[in-house]
N, C-alpha and C positions, 0 to 999 in steps of 0.2 A: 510583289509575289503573291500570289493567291493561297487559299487555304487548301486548294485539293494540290497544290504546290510543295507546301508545308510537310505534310507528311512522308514522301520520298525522301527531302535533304533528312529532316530529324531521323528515318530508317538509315539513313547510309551514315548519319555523322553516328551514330548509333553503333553499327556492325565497324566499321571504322577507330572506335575505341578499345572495341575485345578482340581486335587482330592480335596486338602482343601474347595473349596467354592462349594462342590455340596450338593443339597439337600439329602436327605433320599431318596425318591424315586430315583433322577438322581446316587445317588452313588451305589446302589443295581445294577441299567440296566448299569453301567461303569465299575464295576467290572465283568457282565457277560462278557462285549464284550473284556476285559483284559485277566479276566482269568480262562473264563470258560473255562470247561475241553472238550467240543466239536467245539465250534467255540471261542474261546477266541484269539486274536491276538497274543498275546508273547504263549501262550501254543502253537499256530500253529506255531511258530517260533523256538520252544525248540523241535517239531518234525520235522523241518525240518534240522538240525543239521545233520541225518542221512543220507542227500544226498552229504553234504560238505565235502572235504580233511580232514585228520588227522589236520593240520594244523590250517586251519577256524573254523575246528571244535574246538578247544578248543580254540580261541582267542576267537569267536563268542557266543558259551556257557556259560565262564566266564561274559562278558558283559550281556549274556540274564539275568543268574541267577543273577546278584549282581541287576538287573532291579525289577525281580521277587519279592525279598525279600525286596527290598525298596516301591514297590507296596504294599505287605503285612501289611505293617508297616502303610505304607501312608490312606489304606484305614480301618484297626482297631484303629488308632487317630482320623480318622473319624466321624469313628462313636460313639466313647464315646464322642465327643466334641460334637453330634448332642443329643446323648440322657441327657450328663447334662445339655444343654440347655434346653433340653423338662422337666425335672427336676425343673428347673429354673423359667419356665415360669408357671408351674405347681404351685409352691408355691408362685407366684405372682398374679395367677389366683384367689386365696382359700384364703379366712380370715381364717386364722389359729387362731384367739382369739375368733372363733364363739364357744360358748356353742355345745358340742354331740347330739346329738339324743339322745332323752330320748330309753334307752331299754326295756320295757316289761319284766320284769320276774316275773312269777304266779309257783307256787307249786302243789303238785300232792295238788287234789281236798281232802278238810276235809271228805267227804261220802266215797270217793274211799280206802282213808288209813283206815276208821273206818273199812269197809266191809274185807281189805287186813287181817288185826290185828287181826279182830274175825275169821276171817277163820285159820287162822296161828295160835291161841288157839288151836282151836278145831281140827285142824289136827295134831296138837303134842299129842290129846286124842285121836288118833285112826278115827278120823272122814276123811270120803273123801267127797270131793265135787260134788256136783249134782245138775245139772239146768235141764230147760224142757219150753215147751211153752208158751208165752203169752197168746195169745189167746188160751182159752177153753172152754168147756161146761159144762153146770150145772154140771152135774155130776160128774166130776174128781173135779170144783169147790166148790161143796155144799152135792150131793147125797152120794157122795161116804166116804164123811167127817161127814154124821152123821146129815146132818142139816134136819129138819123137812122140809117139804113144804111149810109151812106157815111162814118160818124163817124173820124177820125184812131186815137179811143181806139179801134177795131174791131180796129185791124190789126195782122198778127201781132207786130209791132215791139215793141207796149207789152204785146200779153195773152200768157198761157202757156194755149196750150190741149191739153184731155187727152185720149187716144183710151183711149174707156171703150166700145168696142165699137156692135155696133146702137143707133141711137136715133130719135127723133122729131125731125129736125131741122126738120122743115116747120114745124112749134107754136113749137118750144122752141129749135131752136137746139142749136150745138155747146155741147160740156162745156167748160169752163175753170175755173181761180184765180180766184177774186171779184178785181177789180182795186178794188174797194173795199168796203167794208162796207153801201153804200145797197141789195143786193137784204135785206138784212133791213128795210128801210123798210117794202118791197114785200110780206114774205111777213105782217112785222106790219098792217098795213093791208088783208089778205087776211082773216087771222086771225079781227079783232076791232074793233067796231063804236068810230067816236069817241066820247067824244076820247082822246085815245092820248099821251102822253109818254115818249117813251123813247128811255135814252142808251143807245148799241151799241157796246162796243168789240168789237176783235178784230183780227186777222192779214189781211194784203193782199198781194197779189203782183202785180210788174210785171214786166217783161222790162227792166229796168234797170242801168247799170254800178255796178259798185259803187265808190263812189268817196267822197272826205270826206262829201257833203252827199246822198248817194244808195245805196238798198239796194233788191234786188230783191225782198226780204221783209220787212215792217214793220206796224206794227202801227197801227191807226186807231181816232176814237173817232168817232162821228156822231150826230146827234140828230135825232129827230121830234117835233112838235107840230101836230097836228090835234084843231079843233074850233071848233064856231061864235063866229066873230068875232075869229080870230086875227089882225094885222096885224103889218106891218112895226115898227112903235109895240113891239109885243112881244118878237119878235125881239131888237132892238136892247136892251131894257131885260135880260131875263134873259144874252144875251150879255157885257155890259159889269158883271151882276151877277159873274159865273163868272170874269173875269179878275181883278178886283177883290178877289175871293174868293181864286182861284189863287194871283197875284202879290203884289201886294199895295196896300192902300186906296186910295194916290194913283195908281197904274198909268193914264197916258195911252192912251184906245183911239179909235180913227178906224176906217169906215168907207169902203171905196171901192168904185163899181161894178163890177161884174165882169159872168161870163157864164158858165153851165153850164144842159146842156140840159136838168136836172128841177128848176131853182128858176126865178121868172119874179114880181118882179124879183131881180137876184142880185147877193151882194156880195163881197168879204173884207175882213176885220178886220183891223187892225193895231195893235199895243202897243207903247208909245214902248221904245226899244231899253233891254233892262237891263243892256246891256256898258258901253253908253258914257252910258248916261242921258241921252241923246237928243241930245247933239252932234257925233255921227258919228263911226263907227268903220269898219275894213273886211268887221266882221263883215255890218250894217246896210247896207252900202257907201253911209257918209257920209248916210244919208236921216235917221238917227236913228230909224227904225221898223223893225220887222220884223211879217212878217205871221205869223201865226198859224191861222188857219184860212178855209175858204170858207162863205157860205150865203145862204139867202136863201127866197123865199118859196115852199113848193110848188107846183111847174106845175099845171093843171087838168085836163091830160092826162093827168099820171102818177096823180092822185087817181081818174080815169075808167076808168085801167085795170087799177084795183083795186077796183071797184067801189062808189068813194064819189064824193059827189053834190057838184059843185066850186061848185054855187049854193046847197049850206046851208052847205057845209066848207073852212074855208081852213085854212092851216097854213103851219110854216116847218122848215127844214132846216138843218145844218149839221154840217161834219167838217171835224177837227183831225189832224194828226201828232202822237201822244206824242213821236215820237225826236227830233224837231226840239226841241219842248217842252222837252226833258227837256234837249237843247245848252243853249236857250237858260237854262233856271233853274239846271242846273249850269256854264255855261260849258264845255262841253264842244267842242272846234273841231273834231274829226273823227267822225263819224257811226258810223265802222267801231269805234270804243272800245265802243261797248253792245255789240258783236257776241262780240267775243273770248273773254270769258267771264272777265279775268285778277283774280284774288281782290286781286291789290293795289291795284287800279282801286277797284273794288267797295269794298273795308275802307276806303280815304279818302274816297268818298261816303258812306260810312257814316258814320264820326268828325266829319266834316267839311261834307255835304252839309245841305239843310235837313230 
């Protein structure tokens, strides 16, 4: 080995000795200047091999390489003794006997499962889903549904209505909150020729207080069925399917007459109460029933002015309250609890609910 030889190995057996005590940063920039693959010191010395005799070359080689792999070694001990330190120091840093973070866990919303469930009935009965706008005007609201001008439901009391600038009030009427889901009845039966099934949920607005059993913003489900030869007969049968379905097998349901201006004749439903199983509670106030939704049979008016023909086409209607719903299958007594949003409400519907 020669003397301009000499001084490479003593640099490398050299930097080779003080790998154990460098830091993280200093050992990453020690091993570029070692063994990187462009300027690294022993790499340039393992190309320079090609300039040497037969001879040096393999005395000089053997010596690089047995350097290389002791390098190798020296700086992957390294580094696991720097990072179980960081380890080390890690779990001396941290009260490991401190209590977790509480986690948050909330459940799909009790309104959102009611609305999922009644749609998921009624689309096993041939029903498809169909929504439409919030905001509308009287007449897909009120005119087109049958209601008189002078209707109770008209006045500013129960509807929110919007000033959305210039319009056609002469046709169409002011702007308003759908105060219920039925102008989709209206805009499906515009659309597309019978027969037609289709359940509508969606969001409703009234000018209401808000109080246990009342919300100005809630959410509704309703149903249409037109096409030749619909009766009351059917009505009643797919209705009492759906509760049956909903609640459960033996659920007691009654019928009672009722009155709204776009079904003719008209009814609401009623399910034997499931607070008190039907021997009166205050929820039920003592009847043992609670009602559930309104319906009854399409007027032949509102099919007229939509332009379908009320001496080929009958049909039947009908709309439910999810929030109501959703009190009565979870037992819930005040109407304002879906509202709140509170995850500990929610996480015991969840664990707990059906």
């Amino acid at each position: 080995m020669t003397t301009t030889e000499s001084p490479v190995l003593d640099e490398l057996t050299r930097r080779l000795a003080r790998i154990s005590g460098l830091d993280a940063r200093a050992l990453e920039q020690e091993h570029h200047e070692v063994l990187g693959r462009k300027a690294g010191l022993l790499t340039g010395a393992l190309r320079s091999l090609a300039d040497q005799d037969m001879a040096k070359r393999k005395t000089l080689g053997a010596e690089l390489n047995r350097l290389k792999a002791k390098f190798e070694a020296a700086f992957a001990a390294r580094r696991e003794a720097l990072e179980a330190a960081a380890r080390r120091q890690e779990r001396t840093t941290h009260d490991l006997t401190m209590p977790a973070r509480t986690r948050w866990v909330g459940a799909e919303h009790p309104v959102t499962k009611v609305v999922a469930d009644i749609v998921h009935i009624f689309h096993g009965m041939g029903f498809t889903r169909a929504v439409g706008p919030e905001a509308e005007t009287e007449w897909y609201n009120f005119g087109a549904l049958n209601f008189p001008p002078d209707h109770p439901a008209m006045d500013m009391h129960d509807t929110l209505y919007l000033d959305v600038g210039p319009r056609d009030e002469a046709t169409e009427g002011r702007v308003l909150l759908r105060t219920h889901t039925s102008p989709v009845q209206i805009r499906t039966l515009q659309a597309y020729p019978p027969p037609i099934r289709v359940v509508i949920p969606g969001m409703v607005y009234r000018k209401d207080t808000f109080d246990p059993s009342h919300a100005p913003a809630f959410s509704q489900v309703e149903g249409l069925a037109v096409d030749e030869g619909i009766t009351f007969v059917d009505l009643k049968a797919d209705l009492i399917h759906f509760a049956r379905e909903f609640f459960s097998p033996d659920t007691q349901v009654r019928f009672r007459p009722s009155f709204f201006p776009f079904t003719e004749p008209s009814a609401e439903m009623d399910v034997g109460c499931l607070l008190c199983g039907g021997t009166g509670c205050p929820a039920c106030k003592q009847s043992g029933w609670m009602e559930i939704l309104g319906c009854g049979m399409v007027h032949p008016r509102v099919l007229e002015n939509c332009g379908v023909d009320p001496e080929v086409y009958t049909g039947y209607a009908f709309g439910m309250g999810p929030h109501r719903i959703a009190m009565l299958r979870y037992g819930i007594p005040d109407i304002r609890l879906l509202y709140e949003g509170d995850m500990r409400f929610l996480r015991q519907l969840g664990e707990d609910g059906p």
